[in-house]
N, C-alpha and C positions, 0 to 999 in steps of 0.2 A: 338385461332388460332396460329400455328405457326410462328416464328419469320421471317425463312424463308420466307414462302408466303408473306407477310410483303412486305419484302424489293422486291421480283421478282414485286411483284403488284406495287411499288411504282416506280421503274424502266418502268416497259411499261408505265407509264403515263404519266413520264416526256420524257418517246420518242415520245408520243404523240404532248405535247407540243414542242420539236425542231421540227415537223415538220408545226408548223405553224410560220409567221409570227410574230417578234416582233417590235412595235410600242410604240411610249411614253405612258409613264402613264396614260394621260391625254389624251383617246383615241378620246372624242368628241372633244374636244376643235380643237385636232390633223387634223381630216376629216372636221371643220368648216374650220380650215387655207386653209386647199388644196383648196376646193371650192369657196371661196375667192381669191386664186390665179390665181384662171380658168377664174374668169372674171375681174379682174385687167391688166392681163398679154397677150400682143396680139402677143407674137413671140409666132411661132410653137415650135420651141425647147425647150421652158422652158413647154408648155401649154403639151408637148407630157413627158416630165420628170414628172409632176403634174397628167396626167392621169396613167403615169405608179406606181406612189407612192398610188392610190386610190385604184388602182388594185391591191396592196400590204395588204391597210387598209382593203378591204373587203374579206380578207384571213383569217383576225383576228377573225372577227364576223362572220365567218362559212355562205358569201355569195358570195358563185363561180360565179355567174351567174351575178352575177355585177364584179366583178373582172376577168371574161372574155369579158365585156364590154368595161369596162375602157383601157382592156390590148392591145385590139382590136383597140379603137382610138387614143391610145400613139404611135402605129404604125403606123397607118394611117396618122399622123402628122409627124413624125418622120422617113417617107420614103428617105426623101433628104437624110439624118444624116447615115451612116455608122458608127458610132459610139452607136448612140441612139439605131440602129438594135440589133446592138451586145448586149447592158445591156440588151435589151428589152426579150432575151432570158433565162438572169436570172428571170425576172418575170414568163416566162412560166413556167419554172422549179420549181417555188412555187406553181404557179398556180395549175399546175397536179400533184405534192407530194404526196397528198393523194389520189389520183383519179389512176392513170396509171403512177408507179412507171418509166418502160421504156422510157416513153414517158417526162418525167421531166430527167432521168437520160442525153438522150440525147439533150434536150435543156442544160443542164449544162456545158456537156462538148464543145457542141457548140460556147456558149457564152465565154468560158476558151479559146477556138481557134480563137474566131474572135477579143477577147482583147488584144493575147501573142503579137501584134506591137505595142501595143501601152503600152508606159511608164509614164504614171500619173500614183500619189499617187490614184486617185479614179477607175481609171482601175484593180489595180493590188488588191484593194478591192473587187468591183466586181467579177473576177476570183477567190478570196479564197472565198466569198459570197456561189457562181455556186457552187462549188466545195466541197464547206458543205453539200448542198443539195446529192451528189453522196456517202458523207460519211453516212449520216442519210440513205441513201437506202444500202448502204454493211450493217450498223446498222441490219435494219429492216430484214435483211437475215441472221442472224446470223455471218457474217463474222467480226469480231469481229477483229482480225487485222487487214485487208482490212482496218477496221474502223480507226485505230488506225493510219496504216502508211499514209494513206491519209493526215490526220489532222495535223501529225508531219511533215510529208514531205514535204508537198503541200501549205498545208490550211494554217500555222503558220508564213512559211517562208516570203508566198505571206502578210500577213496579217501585219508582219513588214515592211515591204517594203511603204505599206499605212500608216504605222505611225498613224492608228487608233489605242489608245489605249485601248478601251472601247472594242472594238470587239475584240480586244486580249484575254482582259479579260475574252469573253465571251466564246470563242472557249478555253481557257482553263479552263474554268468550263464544258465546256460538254467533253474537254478530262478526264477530274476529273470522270465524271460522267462514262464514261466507263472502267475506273479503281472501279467504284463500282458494274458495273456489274459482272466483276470479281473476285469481295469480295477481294480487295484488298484495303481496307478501308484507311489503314495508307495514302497508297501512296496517294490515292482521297483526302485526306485533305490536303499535303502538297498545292496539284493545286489548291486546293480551299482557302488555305490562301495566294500564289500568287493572284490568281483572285479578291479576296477581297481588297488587297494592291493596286492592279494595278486599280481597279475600282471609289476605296476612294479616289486618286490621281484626279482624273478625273473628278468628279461627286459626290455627295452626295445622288441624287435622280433620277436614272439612271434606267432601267429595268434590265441593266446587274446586277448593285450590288442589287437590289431586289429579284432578279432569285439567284444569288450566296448565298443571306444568304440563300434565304430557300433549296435550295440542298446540303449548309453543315451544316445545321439543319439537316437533313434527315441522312446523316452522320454520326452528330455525335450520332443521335437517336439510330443504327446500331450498333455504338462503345461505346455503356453504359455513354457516355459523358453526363449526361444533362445536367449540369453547364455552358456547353460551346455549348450545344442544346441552354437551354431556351438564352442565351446572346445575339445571332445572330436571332434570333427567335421577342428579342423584338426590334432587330436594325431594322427585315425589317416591323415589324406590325407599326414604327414609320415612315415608308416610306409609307408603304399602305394605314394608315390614311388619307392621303393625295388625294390616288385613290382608293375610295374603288370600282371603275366596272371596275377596272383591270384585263385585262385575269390571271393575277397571282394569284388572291386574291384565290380559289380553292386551287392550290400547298400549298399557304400557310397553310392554314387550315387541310388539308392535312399531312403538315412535323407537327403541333403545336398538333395536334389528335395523332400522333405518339408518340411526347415527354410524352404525357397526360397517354399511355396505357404502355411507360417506366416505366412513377413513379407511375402507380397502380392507377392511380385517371381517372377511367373508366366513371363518370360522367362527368366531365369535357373532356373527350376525344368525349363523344356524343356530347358536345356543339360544339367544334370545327367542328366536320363532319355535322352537321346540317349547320353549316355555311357554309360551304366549299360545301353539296348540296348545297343551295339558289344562289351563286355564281354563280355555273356551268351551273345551270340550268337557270341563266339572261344570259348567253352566248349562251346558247341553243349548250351544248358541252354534247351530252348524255354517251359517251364513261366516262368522266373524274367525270359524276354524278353517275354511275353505281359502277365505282371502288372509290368513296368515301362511297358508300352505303355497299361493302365491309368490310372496314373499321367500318364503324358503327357497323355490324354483328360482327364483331370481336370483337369489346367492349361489344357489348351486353350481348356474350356469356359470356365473365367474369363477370357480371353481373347477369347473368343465366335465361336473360329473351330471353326465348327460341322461345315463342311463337311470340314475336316481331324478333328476328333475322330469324324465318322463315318464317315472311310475306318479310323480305328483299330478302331473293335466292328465294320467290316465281314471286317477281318483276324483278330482275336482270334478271333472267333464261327467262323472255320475250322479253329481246333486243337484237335484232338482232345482232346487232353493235359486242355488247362486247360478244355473243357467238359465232361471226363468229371465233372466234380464237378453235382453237380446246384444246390448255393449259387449257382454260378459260373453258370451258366446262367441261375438266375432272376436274377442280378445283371445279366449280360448284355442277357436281353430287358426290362429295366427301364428303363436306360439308351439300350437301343434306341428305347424309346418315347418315354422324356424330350427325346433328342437330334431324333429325328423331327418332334415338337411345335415345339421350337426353330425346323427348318429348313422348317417350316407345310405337311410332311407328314402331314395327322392321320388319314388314310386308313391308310398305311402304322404308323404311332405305335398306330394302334386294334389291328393286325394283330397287332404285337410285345406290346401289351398282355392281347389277347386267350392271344397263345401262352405266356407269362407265365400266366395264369391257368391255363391246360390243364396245364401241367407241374404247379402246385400241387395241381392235381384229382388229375392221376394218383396224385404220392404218397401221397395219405390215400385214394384210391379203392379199395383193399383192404378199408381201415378202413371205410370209409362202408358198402360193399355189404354187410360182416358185419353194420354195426349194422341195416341197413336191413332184414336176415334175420331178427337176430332181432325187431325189430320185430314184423314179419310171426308171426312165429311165438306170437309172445306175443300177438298178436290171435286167431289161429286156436285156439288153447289157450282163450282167454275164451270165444269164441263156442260150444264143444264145451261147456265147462263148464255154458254157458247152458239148451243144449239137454237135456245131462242131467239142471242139476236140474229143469230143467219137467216130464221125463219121472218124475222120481221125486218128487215135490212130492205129490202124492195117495199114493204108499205109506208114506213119512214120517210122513204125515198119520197113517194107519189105525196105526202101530206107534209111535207118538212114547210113548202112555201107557204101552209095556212097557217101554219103552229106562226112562224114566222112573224106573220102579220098579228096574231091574235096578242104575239107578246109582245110586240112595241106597242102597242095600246094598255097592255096591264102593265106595262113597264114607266111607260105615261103617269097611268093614275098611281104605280108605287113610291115615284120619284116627288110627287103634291104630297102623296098622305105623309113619306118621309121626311120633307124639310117643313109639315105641321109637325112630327112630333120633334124635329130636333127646336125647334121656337118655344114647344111649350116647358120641351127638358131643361132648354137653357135658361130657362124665366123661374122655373123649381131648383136648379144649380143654383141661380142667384140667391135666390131666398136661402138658401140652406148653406151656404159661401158663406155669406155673412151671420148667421148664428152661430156658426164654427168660428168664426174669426172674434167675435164678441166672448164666446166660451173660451176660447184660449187665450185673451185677453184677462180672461176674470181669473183663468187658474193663473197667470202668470203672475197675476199680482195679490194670489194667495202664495201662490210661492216664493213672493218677495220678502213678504209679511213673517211668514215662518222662518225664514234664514235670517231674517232681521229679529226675530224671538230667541232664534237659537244661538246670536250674535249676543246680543244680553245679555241671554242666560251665561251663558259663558265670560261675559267682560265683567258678570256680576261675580260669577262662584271664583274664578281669578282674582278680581278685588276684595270679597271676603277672606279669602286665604290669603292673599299681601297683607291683608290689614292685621290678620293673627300673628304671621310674622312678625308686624312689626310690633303690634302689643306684645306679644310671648319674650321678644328680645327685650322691650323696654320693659318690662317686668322684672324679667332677668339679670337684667344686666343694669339697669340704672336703677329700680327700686329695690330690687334683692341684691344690689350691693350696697345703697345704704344702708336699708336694714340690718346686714352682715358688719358693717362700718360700726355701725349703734352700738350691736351686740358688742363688740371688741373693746368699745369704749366704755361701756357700761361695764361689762366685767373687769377690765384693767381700772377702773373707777373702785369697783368693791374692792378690790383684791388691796388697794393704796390708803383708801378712808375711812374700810368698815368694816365692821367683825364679819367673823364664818357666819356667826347665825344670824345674820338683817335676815329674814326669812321674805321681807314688804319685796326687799331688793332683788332677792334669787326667783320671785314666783314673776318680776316684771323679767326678767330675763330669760325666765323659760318661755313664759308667753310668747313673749318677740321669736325666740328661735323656733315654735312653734310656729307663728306666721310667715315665716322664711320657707321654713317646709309645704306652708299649704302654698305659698307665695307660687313656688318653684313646680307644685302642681299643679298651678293651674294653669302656668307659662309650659308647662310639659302637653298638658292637656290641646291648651292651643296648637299648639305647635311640636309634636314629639321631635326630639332633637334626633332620636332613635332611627328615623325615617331615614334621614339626610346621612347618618354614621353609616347603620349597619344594616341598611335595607327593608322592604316592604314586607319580607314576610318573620325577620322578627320583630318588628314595630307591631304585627296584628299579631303573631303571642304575646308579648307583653300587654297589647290591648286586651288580651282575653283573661289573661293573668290579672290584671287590674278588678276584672269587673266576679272575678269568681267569688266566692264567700260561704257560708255554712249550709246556708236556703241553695245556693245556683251554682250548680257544675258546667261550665263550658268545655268539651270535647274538638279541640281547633283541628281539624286536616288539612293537609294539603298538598297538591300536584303539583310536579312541573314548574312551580313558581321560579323565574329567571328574573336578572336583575338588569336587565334592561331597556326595562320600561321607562319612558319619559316620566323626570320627577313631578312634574305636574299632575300627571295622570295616578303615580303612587298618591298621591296627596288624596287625589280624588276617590281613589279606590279609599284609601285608610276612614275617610270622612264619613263615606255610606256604612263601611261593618262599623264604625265606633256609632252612628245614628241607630242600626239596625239592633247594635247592643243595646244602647239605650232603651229603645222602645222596649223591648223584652224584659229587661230589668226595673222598668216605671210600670207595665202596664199587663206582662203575660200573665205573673204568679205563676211563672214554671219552674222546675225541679233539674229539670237538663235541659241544654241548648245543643245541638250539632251546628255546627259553622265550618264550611267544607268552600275554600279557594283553589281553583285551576285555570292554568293557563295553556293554551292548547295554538299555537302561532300566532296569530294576531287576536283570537279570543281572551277573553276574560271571564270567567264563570266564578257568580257568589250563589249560594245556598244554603238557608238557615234555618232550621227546624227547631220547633222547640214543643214541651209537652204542657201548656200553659191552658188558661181558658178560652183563649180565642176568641174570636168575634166574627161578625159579619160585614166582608168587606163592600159590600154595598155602603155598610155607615160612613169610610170614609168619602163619599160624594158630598155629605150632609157637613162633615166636618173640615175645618182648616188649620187643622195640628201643622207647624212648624216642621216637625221633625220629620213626619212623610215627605210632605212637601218638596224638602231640601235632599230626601233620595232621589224623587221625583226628578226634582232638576240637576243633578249629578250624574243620572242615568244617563239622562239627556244630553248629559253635556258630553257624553263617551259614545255619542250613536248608540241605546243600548234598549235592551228591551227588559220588561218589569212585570213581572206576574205574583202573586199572592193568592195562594191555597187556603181556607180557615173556615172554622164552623166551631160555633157553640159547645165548649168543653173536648174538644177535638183535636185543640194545639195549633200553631200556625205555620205553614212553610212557605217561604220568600225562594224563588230562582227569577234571578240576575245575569245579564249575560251582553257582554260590552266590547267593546272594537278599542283596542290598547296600541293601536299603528300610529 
């Protein structure tokens, strides 16, 4: 089977799977807790969040009808609660995913509008949650950007906002994923080795980083990678171990069958698809058992065991399910024919080929019989045409000399009224030439003005740091080495004229080498020499290092950071996270700080959350703190854009994002 077919079959199955429900590993244990909470727990609002979570679980195991139960008395509990209302309509919206596309779309965005007042971390959850759901339905209609700007726009934004990192992760493996529906493989791996980074962080034994290996297994299957297939392949089979009646375990089996018919070892590909049915089918997911069966037919044929690969299309070609697709179908009787030919059926192969054709017919047969109409119609319109002017071709004839005359006279008066309107256009040209010309004049010399601002700023934040330079080194080196000179002399001084105990002597000598020390920090501070040695991104751990203490945990991450960025531009990066510390540590009153650096080719991305009191960044219009200020113009001086998230006892989150070329 071709490669192709391949990967389109392995894509509609993992769309299958986003649109169900994902639940821990540990699906029983999961549905034992809930039910245990139902009778431990005698507030309605928790006992209505417990039913609404049941009605999530019985999404997973393909049982609506209790998950329209559950979802029913979470509401019904949960009527007080104008809050609970609202989430309560992301559940519908799974609920009916696969049922009435519409009817989920519109609970999504419902629930997106009755959340937008309200600003918790689990709100703003929720609403990328809804919100996913509208993307897996543009998905499922081929709109395939739709799909795309949603999930960047919408989905990602709202999803840092929540400071869940795990469902970051996750929404950037299903963006990963429709970069592979695109056959855009490279880019689908870069999001899927984010997603893997950001999950590992997180979790060790997570559904996201389980789902993540096995989709960039599936990947790297696609991009002839198996080294870096079978790698991730046995990271998550050492996760699945663990669950093996995981809704995942199928996928897995699935990506591991792929890598098996990579490396030509077609028996070992049957093993894995045998597992991956028994799987599907303890789920009772007939759609995900059909298109492993597939699979299997694929191996088989390399194998050449023909007569087994078409008792499989004789099984598939019976479920409803997977022929309701009409792709599926013509895949079907293709295969039909291929396999037929094979077993020097060509009687029967012509039949399946034939029926293959007639399905193609039927779909453009709307189209055709329109075109075919109007066709027709546009011949009968000629022929009419024909006929009349034959009938009128002799009275033309006899009145052509009047029309003649009549029109050098309107021809007259159109040729006057024409060169009035071309006088009065050219007199309103004029007018409107020069307001244009005056307009472009004024923007040209705003545009002077601002390059000459951003000329400054620049010749400014450059002179600031030469001038640290050269303090941090004159510090360094000419007064901290006198100081150090002192010290040497003053102790070689006691050590020759005074006893052990001058105590006057030993307390001026500690001093001094105490001020040596602070001396040499503050010349570090200026200037970390650290920068210049060992690069930008341990120079910002020890900056984070520096500023931790009993009150403030700093959590430093970071991507992709290469060391090739112009020193200049380190300089400038290190300037903004030590200001951005700063500020957090003078003014948050926070308990943890996340500070997360990546570099993505010529991007640069900062992002700093912390869990502080926050404020209102309106205030700083009213104010002129220093310390913004000089991010302010830092940002600026990298072409860079500056956003600030924060609200009253809410915490505050800074994303930064800069041009490092």
């Amino acid at each position: 089977m071709a490669k192709r077919y391949t990967l389109v079959l392995f894509i509609l199955m993992l769309c299958v799977l986003w649109s169900k429900a994902q639940v821990p590993l540990d699906q029983k244990g999961y549905a034992d807790s809930l039910n245990n909470s139902l009778k431990l727990n005698t507030s309605d609002s928790i006992k209505a969040r417990t039913y609404f979570l049941l009605s999530y679980y019985y999404i997973t195991v393909n049982e609506d009808k209790k998950s329209k139960l559950y979802l029913d008395k979470g509401r019904t509990l949960g009527k007080r609660y104008p809050y609970l209302q609202a989430i309560s309509y992301f559940y519908e919206s799974i609920l009916y995913l696969g049922q009435d596309m519409e009817r989920s779309r519109l609970a999504a965005l419902t629930c997106d509008k009755l959340l937008s007042g309200y600003f918790e971390k689990e709100a703003y959850l929720f609403r990328a949650r809804a919100l996913h759901n509208t993307a897996i339905i543009e998905q499922r209609k081929d709109n395939l950007n739709g799909t795309v700007d949603i999930m960047l726009n919408k989905i990602i934004p709202l999803t840092k906002k929540s400071g869940d990192t795990l469902k970051l992760a996750d929404f950037y493996t299903q963006l990963a994923l429709n970069f592979m529906n695109t056959r855009e493989l490279n880019k689908a791996e870069s999001y899927y080795n984010l997603a893997i980074q950001m999950a590992k962080n997180k979790s060790a034994n997570s559904p996201t980083l389980l789902k993540v290996y096995i989709y960039a297994a599936g990947n790297y299957n696609y991009l002839m990678k198996f080294p870096q297939s079978r790698a991730v392949l046995d990271k998550a089979k050492a996760i699945l171990t663990h669950y093996p009646e995981s809704d995942l375990a199928p996928n897995y089996y699935f990506s591991e069958g792929n890598y098996f018919e990579g490396k030509q070892q077609y028996k070992a590909a049957l093993d894995s698809y045998n597992l991956g049915i028994a799987a599907a089918k303890a789920l009772k997911n007939t759609y995900l058992v059909n298109s492993l069966l597939m699979q299997k037919y694929s191996a088989l044929t390399y194998l050449k065991d023909y007569r087994g690969a078409q008792r499989i299309l004789d099984s598939v070609i019976k479920n409803k399910d997977f022929m309701s697709s009409a792709n599926n179908r013509k895949s079907i009787f293709k295969q039909q024919a291929k396999n037929n030919v094979r077993l020097g059926n060509i009687k029967t192969a012509y039949q399946w080929l034939e029926r293959q054709g007639k399905l193609t017919d039927s779909l453009y047969q709307s189209k055709r019989t329109e075109e075919i109409n109007t066709l027709e119609a546009k011949y009968r319109s000629a022929e009419n045409r024909k006929r009349i002017s034959d009938l009128t071709a002799a009275n033309e004839k006899v009145n052509l000399e009047a029309k003649n005359r009549l029109l050098m006279n309107w021809l007259l008066g159109t040729v006057s009224l024409f060169l009035a309107i071309i006088l009065v256009a050219g007199y309103f040209f004029f007018q409107k030439n020069r307001k244009l010309k005056e307009l472009n004049y004024q923007q040209e010399l705003k545009y002077i003005d601002q390059q000459h601002q951003v000329k400054l700023t620049r010749a400014m934040i450059h002179g600031q740091d030469e001038e640290r330079k050269r303090v941090a080194r004159d510090l360094h080196d000419g007064l901290g080495g006198m100081l150090s000179a002192v010290k040497i002399h003053l102790s070689g001084y006691a050590a020759k004229s005074h006893s052990e105990d001058d105590q006057e002597l030993d307390l001026i000598i500690s001093r001094l080498d105490s001020s040596i020390t602070e001396l040499r920090a503050i010349a570090s501070n200026m200037m970390p020499a650290s920068l210049f040695q060992l690069g930008l991104k341990v120079s910002l751990k020890d900056l984070c290092e520096s500023f931790i203490s009993d009150n403030l945990n700093i959590d430093f991450q970071h991507f992709s950071l290469k060391g090739d960025i112009p020193v200049d531009k380190q300089v400038t990066i290190y300037r903004i996270v030590q200001e951005l510390l700063n500020n957090v540590a003078r003014h948050a009153r926070a308990k943890n700080v996340l500070l997360q650096c990546s570099q993505y080719g010529d991007n640069f991305m900062i992002t700093i959350e912390d869990d502080g009191v926050g404020f209102d960044p309106e205030s700083l219009n009213e104010k002129k703190g220093m310390g913004m200020n000089n991010i302010k113009a830092r940002v600026a001086y990298l072409d860079g854009k500056f956003e600030i998230m924060s609200s009253e006892a809410q915490g505050t989150s800074i994303n930064i994002e800069m041009n490092i070329s």
